[in-house]
Backbone as JSON, one array per atom type, in Angstrom:
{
  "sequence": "XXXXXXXXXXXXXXXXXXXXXXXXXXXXXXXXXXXXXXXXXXXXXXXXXXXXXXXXXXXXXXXXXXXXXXXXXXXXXXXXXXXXXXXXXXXXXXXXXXXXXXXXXXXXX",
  "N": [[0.3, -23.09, -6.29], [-0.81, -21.29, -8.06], [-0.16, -18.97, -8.72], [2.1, -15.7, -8.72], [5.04, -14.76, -7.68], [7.08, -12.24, -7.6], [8.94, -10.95, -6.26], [11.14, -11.4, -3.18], [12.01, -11.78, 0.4], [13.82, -12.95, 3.15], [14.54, -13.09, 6.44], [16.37, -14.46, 9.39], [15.52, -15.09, 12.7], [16.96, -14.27, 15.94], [15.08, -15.85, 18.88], [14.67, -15.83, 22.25], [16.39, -18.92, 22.39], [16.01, -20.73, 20.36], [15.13, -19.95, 16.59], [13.39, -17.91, 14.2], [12.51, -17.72, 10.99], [11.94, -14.9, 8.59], [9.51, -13.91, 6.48], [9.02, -11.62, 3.46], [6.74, -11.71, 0.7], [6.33, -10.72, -1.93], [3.36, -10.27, -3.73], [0.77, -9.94, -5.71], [-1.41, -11.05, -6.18], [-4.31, -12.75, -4.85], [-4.19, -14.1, -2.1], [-4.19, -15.89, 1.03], [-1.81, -15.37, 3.63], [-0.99, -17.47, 5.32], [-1.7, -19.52, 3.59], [0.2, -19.76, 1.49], [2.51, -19.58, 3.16], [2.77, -21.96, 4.52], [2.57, -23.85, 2.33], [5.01, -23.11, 1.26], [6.49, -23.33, 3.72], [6.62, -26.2, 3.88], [7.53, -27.24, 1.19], [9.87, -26.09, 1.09], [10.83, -28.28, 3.3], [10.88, -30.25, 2.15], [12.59, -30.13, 0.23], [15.11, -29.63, 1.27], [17.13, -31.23, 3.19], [18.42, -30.4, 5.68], [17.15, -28.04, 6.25], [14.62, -29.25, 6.77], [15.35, -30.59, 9.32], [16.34, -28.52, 11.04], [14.3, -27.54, 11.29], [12.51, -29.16, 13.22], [14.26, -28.99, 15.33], [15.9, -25.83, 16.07], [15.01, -24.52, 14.39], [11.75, -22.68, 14.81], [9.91, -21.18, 14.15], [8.4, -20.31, 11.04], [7.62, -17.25, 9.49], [5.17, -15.38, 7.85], [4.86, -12.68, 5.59], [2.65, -11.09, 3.23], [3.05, -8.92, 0.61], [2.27, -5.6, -1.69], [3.75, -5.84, -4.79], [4.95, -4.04, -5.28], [6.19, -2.43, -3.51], [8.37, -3.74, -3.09], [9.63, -2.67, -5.3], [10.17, 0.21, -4.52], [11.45, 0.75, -2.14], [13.73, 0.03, -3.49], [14.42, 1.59, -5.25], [14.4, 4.0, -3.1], [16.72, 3.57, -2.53], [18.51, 4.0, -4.32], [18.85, 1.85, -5.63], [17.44, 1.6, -8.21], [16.38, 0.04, -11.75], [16.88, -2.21, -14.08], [19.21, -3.83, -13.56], [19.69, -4.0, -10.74], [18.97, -6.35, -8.15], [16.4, -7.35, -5.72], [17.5, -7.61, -2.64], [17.47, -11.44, -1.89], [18.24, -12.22, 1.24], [17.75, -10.61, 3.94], [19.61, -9.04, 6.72], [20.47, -7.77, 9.98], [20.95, -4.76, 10.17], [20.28, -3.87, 7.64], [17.72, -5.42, 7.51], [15.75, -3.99, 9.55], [15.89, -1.73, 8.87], [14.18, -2.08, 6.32], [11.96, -2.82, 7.59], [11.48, -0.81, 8.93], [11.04, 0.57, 6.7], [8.58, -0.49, 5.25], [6.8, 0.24, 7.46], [6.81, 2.63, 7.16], [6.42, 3.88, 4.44], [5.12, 1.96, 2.64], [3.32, 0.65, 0.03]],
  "CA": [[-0.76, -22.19, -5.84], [-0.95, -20.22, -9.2], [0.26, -17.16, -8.1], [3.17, -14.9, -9.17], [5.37, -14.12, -6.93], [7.81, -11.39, -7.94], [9.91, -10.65, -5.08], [11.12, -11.77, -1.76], [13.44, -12.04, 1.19], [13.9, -13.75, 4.28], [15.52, -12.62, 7.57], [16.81, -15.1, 10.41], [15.76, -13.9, 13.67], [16.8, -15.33, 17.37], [14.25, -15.79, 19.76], [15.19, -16.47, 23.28], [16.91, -20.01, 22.17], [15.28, -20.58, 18.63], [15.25, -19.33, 15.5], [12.65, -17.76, 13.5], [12.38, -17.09, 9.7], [10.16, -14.03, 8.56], [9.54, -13.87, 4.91], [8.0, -10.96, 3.22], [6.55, -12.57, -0.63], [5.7, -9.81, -3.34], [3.09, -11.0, -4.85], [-0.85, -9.21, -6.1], [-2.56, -12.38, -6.44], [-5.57, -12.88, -3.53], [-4.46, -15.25, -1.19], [-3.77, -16.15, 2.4], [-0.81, -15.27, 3.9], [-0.9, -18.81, 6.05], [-1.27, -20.85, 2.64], [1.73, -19.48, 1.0], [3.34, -19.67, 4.31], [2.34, -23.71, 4.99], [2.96, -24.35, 0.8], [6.68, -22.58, 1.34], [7.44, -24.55, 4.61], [6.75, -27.6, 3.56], [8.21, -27.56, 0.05], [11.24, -26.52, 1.61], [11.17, -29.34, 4.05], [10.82, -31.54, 1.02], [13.23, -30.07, -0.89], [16.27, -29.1, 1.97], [17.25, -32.05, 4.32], [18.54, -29.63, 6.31], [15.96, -27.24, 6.6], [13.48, -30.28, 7.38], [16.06, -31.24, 10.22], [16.24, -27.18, 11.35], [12.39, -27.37, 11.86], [12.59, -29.73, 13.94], [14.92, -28.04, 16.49], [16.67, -24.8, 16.0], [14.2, -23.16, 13.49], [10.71, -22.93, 15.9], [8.84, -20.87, 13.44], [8.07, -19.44, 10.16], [6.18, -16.3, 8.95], [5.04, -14.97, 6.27], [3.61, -11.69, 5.21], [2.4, -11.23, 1.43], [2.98, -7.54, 0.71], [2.34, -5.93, -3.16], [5.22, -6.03, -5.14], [5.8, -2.22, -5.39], [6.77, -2.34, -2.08], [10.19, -3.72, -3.19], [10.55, -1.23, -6.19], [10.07, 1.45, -3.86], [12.64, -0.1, -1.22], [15.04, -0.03, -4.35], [14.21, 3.57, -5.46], [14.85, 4.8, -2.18], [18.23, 2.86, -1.92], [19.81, 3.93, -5.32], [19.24, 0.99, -6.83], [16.17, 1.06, -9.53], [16.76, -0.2, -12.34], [16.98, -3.85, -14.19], [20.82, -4.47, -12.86], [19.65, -4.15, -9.44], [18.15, -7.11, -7.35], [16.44, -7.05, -4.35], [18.84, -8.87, -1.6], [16.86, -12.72, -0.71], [18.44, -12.41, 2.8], [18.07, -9.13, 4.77], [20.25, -9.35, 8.19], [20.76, -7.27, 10.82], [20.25, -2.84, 10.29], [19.23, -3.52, 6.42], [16.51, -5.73, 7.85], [15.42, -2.93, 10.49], [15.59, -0.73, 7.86], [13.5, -3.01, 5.02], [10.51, -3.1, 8.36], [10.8, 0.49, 9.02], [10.49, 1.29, 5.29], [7.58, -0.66, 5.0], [5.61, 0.71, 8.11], [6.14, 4.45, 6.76], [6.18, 3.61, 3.12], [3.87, 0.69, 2.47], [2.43, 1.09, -1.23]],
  "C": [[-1.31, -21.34, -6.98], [-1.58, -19.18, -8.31], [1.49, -16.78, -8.63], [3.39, -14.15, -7.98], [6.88, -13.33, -7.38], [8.99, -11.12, -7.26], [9.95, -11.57, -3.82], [12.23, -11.6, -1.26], [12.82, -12.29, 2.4], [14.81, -13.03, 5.11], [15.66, -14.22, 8.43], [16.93, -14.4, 11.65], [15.97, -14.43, 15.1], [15.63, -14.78, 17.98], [14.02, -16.52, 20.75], [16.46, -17.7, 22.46], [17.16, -20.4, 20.63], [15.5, -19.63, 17.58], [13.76, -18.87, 15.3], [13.07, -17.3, 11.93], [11.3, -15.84, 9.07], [10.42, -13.6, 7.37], [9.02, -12.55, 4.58], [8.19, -11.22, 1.34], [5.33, -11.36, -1.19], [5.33, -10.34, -4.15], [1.55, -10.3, -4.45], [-1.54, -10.06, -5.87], [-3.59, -12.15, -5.08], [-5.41, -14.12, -3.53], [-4.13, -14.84, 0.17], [-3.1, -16.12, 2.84], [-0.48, -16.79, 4.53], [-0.78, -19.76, 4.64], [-0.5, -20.58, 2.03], [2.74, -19.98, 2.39], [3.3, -21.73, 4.7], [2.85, -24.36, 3.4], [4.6, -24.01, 0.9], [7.05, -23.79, 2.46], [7.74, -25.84, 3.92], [7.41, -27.94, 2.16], [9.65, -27.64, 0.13], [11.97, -27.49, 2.38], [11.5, -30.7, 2.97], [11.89, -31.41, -0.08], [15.18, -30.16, -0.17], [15.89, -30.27, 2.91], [17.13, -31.07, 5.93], [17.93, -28.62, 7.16], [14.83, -28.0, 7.47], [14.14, -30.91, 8.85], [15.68, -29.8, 11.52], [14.61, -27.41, 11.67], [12.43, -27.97, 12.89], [13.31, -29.68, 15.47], [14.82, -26.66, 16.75], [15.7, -23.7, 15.78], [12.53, -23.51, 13.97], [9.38, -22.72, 14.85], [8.68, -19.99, 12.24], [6.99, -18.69, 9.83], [6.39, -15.93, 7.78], [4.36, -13.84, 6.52], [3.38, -11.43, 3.76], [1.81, -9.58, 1.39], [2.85, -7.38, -0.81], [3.99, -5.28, -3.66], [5.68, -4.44, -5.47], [6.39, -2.16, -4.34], [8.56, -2.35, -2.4], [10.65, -2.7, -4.31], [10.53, -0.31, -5.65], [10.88, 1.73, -3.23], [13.73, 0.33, -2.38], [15.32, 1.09, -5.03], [14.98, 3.87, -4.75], [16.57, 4.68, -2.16], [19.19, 3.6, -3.18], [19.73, 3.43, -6.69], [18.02, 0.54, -8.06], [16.86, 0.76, -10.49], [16.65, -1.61, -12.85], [18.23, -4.49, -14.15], [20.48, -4.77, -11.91], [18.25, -5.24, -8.75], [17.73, -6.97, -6.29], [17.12, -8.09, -3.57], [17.2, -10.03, -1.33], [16.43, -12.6, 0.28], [18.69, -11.33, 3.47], [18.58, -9.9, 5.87], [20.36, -7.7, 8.27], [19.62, -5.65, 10.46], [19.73, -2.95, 8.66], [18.31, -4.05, 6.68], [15.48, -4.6, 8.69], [14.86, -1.81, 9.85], [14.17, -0.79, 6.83], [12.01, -2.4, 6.17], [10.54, -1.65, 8.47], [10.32, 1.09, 8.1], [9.03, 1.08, 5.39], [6.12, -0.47, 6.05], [5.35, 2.33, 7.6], [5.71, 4.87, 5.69], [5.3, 2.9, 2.29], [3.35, 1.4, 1.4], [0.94, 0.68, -0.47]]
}
């Protein structure tokens, strides 16, 4: 896509039966949240058996939102952890995910 994407993480979320995945991809560039989101699925389907199997059942639907990448240094401020030791986590679960969405409705660069 030439784009730079800086950051990210993924949650795993049930719904009813299903799965969902909900990405949020730190990145400035001007694009489409849907063509990052359709370029990610499918690369992963092409790249993860597994994943391409998971689509097909379990995992119903992926999102995407394309937020700018201060967002996560801000997130990592707040937490403690600035700095170039500290990564942002991939895979939020559970109350740090909760947390990550409430940051970014009150915080949002």
């Amino acid at each position: 896509l030439n784009i730079e994407v800086k950051e990210y993480t993924v949650t795993g979320m049930a719904v009813g039966t299903s799965f969902v995945h909900k990405w949020y991809v730190g990145c400035d560039d001007d694009i489409e949240d849907e063509l990052i989101r359709k370029v990610l699925d499918e690369k992963l389907k092409m790249l993860n058996d597994d994943y391409r199997i998971e689509r097909s059942y379990a995992l119903k639907e992926v999102q995407l939102q394309k937020i700018p990448v201060q967002n996560f240094y801000n997130w990592l401020k707040l937490n403690g952890k600035e700095g170039g030791q500290s990564k942002f986590p991939r895979v939020l679960k559970g109350q740090k995910f909760r947390e990550w969405e409430d940051f970014l409705i009150n915080h949002s660069a």
